[in-house]
N, CA, C and O atoms as a Maestro MAE file, in Angstrom:
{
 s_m_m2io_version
 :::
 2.0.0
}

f_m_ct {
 s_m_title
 :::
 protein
 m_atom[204] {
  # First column is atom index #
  i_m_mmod_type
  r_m_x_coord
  r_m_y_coord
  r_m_z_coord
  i_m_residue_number
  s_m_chain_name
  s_m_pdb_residue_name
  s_m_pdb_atom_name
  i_m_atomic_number
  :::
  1 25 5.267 1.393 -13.492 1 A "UNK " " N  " 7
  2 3 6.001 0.254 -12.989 1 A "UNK " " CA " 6
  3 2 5.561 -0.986 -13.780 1 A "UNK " " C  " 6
  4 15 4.404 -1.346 -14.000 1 A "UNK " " O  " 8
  5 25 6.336 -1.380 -14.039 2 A "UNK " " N  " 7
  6 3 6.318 -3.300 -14.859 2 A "UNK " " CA " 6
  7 2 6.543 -4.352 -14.183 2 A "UNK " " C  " 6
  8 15 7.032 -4.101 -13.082 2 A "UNK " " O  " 8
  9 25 6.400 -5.306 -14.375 3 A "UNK " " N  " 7
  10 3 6.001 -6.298 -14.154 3 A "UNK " " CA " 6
  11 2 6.785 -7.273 -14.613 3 A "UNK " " C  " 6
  12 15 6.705 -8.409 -14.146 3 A "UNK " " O  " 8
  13 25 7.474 -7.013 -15.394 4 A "UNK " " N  " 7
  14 3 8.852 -8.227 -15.963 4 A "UNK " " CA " 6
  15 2 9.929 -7.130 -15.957 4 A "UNK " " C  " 6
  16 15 9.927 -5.909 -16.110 4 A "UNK " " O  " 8
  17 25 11.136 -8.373 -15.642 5 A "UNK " " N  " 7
  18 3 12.346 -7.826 -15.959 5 A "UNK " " CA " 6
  19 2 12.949 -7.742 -17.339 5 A "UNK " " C  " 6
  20 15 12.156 -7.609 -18.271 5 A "UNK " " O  " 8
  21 25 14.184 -7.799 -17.591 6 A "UNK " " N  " 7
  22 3 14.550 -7.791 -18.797 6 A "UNK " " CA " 6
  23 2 14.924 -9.267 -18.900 6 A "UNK " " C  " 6
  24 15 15.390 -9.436 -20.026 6 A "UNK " " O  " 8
  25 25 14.921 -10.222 -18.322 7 A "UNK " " N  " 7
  26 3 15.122 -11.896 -18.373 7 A "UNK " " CA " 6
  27 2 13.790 -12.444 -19.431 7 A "UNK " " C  " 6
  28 15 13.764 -13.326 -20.290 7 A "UNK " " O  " 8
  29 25 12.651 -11.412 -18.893 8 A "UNK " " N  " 7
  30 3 11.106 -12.352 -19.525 8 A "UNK " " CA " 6
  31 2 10.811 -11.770 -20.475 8 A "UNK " " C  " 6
  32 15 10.353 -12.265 -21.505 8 A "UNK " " O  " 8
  33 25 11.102 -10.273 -20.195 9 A "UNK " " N  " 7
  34 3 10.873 -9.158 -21.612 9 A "UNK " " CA " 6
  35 2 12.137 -9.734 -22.907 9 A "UNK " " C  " 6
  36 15 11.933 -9.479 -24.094 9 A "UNK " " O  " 8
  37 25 13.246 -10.417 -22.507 10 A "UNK " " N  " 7
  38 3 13.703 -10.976 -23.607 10 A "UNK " " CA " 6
  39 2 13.244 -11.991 -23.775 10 A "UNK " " C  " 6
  40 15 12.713 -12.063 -24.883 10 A "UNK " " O  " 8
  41 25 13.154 -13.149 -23.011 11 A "UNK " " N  " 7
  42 3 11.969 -14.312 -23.489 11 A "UNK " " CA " 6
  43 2 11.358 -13.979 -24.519 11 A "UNK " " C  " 6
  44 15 11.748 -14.263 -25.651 11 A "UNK " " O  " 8
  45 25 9.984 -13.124 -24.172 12 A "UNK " " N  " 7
  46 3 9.371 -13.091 -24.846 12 A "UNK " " CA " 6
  47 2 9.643 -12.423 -26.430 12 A "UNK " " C  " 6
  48 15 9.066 -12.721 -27.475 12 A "UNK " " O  " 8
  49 25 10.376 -11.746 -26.277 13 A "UNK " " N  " 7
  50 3 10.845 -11.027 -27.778 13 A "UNK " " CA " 6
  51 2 11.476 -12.103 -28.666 13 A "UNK " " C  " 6
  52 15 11.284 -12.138 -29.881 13 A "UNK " " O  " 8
  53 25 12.365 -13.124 -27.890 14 A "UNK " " N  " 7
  54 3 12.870 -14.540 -28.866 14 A "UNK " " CA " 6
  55 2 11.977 -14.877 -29.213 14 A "UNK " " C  " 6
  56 15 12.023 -14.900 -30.443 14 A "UNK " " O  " 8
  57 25 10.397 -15.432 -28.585 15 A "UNK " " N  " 7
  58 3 9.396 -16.041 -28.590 15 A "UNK " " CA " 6
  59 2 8.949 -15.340 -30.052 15 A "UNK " " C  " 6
  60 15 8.924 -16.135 -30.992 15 A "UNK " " O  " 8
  61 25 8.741 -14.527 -30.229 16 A "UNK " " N  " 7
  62 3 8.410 -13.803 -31.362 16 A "UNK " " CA " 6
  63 2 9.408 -13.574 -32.437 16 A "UNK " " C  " 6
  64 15 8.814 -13.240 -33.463 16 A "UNK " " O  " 8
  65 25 10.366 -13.611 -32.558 17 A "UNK " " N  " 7
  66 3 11.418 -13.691 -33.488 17 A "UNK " " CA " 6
  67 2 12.636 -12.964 -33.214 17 A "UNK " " C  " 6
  68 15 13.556 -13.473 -33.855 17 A "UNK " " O  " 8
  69 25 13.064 -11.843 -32.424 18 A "UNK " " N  " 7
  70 3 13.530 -10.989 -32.023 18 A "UNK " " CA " 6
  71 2 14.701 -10.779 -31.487 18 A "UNK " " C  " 6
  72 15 14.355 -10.140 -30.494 18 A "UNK " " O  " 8
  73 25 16.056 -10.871 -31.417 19 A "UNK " " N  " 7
  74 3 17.277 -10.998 -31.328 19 A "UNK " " CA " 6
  75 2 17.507 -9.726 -30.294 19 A "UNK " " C  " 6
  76 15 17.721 -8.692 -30.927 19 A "UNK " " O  " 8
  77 25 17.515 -9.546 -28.843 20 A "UNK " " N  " 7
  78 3 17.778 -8.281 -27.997 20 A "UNK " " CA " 6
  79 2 18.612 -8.578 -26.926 20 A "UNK " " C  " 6
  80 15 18.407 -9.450 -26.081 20 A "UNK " " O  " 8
  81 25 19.863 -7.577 -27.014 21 A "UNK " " N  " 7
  82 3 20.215 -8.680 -25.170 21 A "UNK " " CA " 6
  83 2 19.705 -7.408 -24.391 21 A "UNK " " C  " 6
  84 15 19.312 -6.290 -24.723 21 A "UNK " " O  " 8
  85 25 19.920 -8.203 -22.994 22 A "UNK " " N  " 7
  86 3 19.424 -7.735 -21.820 22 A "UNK " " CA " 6
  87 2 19.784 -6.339 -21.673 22 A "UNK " " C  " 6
  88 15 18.904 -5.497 -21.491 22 A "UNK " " O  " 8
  89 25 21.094 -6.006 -21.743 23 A "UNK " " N  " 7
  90 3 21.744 -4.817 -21.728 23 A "UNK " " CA " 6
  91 2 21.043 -3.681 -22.471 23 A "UNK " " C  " 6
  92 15 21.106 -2.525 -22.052 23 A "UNK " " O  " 8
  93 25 20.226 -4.091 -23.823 24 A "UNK " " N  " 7
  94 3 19.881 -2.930 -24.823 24 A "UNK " " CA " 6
  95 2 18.493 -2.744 -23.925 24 A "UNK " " C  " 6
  96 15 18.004 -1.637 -23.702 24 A "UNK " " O  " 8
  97 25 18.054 -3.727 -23.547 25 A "UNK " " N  " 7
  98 3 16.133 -3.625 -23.034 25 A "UNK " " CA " 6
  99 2 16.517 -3.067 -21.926 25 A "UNK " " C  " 6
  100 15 16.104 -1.910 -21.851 25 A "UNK " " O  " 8
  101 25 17.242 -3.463 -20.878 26 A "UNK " " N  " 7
  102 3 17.499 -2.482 -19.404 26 A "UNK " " CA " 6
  103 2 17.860 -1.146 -19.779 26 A "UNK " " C  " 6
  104 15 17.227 -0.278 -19.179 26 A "UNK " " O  " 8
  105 25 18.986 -0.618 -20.884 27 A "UNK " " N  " 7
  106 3 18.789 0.771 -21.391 27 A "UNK " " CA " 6
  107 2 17.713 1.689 -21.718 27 A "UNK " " C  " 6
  108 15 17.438 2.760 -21.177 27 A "UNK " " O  " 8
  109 25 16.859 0.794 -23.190 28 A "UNK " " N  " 7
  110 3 15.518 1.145 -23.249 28 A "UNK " " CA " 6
  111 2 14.644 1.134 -22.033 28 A "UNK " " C  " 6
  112 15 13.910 2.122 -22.006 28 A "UNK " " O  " 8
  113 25 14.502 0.353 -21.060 29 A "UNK " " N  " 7
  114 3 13.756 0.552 -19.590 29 A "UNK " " CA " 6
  115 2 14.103 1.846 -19.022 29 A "UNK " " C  " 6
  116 15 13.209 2.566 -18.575 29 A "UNK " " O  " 8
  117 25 15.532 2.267 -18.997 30 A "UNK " " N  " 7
  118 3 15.791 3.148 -18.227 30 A "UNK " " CA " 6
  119 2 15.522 4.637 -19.033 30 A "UNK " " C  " 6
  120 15 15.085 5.660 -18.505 30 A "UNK " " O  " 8
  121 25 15.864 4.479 -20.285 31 A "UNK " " N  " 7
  122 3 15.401 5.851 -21.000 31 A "UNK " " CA " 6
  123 2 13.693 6.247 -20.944 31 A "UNK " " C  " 6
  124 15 13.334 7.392 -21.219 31 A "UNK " " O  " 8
  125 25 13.081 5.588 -20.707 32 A "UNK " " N  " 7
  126 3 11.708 5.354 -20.687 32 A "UNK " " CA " 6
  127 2 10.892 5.075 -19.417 32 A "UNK " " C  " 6
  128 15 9.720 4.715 -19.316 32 A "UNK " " O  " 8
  129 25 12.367 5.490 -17.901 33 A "UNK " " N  " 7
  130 3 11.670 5.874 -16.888 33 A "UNK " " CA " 6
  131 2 11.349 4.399 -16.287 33 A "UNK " " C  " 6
  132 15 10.932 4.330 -15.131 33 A "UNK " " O  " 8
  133 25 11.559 3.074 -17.146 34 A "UNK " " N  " 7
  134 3 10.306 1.918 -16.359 34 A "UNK " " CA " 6
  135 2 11.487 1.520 -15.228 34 A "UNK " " C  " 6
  136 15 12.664 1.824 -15.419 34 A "UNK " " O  " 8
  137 25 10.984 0.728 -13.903 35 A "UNK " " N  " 7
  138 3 11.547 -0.068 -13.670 35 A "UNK " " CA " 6
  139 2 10.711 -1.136 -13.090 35 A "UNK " " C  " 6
  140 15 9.701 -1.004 -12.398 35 A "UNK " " O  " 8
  141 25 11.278 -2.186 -13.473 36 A "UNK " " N  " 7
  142 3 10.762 -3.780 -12.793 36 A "UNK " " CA " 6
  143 2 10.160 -3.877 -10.847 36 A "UNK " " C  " 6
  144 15 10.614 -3.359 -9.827 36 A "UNK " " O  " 8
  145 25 9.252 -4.585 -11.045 37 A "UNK " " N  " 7
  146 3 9.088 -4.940 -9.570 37 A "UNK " " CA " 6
  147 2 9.976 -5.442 -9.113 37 A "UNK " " C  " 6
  148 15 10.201 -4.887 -8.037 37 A "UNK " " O  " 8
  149 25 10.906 -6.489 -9.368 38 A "UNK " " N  " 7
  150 3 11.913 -7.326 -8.770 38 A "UNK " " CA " 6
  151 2 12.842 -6.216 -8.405 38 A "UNK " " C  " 6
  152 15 13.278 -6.108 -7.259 38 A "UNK " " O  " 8
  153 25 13.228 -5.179 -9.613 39 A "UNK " " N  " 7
  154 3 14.296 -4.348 -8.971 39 A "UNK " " CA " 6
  155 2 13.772 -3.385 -7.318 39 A "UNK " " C  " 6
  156 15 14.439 -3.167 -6.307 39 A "UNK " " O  " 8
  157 25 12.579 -3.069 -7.601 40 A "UNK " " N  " 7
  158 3 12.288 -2.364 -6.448 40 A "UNK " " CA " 6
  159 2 12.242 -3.121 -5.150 40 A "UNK " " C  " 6
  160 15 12.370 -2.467 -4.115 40 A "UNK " " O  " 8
  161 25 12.094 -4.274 -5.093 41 A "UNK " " N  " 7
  162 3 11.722 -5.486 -4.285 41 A "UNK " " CA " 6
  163 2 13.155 -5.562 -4.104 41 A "UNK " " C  " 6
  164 15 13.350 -5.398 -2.900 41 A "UNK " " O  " 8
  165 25 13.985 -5.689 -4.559 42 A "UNK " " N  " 7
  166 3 15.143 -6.208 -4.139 42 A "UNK " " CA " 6
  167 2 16.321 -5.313 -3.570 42 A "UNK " " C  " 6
  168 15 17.443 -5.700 -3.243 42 A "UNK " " O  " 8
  169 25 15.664 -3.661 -3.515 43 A "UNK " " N  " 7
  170 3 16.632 -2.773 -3.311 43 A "UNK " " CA " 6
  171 2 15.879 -2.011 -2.431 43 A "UNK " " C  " 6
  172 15 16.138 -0.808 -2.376 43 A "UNK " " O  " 8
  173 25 14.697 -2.621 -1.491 44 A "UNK " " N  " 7
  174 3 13.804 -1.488 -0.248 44 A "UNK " " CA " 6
  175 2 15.014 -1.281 1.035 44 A "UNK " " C  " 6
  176 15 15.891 -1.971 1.555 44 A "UNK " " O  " 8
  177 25 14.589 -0.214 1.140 45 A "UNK " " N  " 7
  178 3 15.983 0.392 2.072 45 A "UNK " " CA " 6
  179 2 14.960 -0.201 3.676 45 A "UNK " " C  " 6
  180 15 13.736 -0.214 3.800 45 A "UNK " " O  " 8
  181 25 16.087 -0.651 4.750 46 A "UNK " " N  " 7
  182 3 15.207 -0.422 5.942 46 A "UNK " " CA " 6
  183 2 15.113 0.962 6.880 46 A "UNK " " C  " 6
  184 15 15.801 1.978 6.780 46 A "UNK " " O  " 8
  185 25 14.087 0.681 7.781 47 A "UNK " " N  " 7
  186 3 14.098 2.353 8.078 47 A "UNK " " CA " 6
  187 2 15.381 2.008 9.707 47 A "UNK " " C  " 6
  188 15 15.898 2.969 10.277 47 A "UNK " " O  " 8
  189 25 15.568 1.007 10.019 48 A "UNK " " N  " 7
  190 3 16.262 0.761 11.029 48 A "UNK " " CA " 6
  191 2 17.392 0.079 10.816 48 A "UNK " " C  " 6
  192 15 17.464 -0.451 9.707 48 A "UNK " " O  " 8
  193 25 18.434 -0.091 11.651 49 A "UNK " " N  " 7
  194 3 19.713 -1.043 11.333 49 A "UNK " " CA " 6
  195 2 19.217 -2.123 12.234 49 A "UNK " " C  " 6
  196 15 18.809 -2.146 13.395 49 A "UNK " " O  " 8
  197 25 19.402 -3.044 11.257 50 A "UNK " " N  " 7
  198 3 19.413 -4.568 12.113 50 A "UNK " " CA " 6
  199 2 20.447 -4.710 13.117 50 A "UNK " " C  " 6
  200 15 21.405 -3.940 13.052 50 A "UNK " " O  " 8
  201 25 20.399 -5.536 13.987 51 A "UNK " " N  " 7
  202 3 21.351 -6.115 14.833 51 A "UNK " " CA " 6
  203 2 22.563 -7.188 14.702 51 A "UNK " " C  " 6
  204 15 23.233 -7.486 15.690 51 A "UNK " " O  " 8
  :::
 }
 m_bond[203] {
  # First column is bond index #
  i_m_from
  i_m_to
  i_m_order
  :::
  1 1 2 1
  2 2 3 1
  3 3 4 2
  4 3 5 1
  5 5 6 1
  6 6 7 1
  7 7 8 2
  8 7 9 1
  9 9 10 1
  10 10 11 1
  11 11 12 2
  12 11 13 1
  13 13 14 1
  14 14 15 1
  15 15 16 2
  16 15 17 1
  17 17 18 1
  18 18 19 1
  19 19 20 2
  20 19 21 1
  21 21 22 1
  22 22 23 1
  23 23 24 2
  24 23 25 1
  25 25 26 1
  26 26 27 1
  27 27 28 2
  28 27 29 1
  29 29 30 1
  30 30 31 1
  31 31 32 2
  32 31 33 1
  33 33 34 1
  34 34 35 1
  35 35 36 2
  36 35 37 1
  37 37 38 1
  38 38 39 1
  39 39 40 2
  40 39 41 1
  41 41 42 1
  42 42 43 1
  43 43 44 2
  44 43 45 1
  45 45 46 1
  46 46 47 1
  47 47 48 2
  48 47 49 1
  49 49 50 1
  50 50 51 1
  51 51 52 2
  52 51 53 1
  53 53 54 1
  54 54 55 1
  55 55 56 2
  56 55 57 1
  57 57 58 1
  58 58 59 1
  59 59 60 2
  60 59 61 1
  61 61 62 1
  62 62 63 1
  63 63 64 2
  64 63 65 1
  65 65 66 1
  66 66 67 1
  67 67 68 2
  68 67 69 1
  69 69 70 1
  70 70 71 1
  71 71 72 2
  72 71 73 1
  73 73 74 1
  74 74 75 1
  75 75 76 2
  76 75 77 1
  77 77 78 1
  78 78 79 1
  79 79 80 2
  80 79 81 1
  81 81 82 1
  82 82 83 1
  83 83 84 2
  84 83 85 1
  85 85 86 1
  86 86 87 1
  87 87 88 2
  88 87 89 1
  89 89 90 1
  90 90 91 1
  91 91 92 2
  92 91 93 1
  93 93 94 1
  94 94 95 1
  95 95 96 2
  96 95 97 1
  97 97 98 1
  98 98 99 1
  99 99 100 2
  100 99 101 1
  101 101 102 1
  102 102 103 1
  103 103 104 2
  104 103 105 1
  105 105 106 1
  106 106 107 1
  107 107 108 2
  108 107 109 1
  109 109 110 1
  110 110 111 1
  111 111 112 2
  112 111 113 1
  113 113 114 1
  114 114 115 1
  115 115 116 2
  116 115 117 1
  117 117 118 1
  118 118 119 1
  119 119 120 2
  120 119 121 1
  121 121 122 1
  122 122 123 1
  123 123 124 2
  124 123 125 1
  125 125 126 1
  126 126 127 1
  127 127 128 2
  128 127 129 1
  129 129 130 1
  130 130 131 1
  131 131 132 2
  132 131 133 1
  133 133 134 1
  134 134 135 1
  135 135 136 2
  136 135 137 1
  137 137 138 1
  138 138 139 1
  139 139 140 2
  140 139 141 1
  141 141 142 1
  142 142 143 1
  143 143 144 2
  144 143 145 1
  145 145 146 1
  146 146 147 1
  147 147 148 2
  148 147 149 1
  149 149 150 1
  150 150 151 1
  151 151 152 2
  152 151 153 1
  153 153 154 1
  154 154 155 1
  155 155 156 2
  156 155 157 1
  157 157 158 1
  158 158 159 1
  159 159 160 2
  160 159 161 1
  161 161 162 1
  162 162 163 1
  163 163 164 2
  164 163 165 1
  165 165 166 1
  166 166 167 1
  167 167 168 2
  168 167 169 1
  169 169 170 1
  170 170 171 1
  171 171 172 2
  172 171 173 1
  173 173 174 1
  174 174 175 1
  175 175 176 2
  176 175 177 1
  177 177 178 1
  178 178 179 1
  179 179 180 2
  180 179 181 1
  181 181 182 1
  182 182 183 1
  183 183 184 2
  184 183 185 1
  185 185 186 1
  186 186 187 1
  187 187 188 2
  188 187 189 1
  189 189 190 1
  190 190 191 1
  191 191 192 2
  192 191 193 1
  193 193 194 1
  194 194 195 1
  195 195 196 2
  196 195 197 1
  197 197 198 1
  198 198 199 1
  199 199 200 2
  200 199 201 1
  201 201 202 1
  202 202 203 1
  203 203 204 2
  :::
 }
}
C-alpha cells in the first residue's frame, strides 16, 4: 500500500523533469497491484445501513 496518489506521484515526477498523466501512473499502479490510501479511505464499505 502507498501513500500518494497519482495527483503527488505526478507532482513529483514534473518536479524532476518528467512529462506523465495521471491516467498512465493509475495504470502502472494498477498493473503493479499498488493502491493509494486515499483510494481505500474513500471506498470502506459499512457493515450496517445507515438511517
Amino acid at each position: 500500500m502507498i501513500k500518494r496518489g497519482t495527483r503527488k506521484i505526478r507532482t513529483k515526477l514534473q518536479e524532476q523533469g518528467y512529462t506523465v498523466s495521471r491516467r498512465r501512473i493509475r495504470r502502472i499502479m494498477k498493473e503493479q497491484g499498488l493502491v493509494s490510501t486515499y483510494t481505500i479511505a474513500q471506498y470502506k464499505l459499512l457493515e450496517t445501513m445507515p438511517k
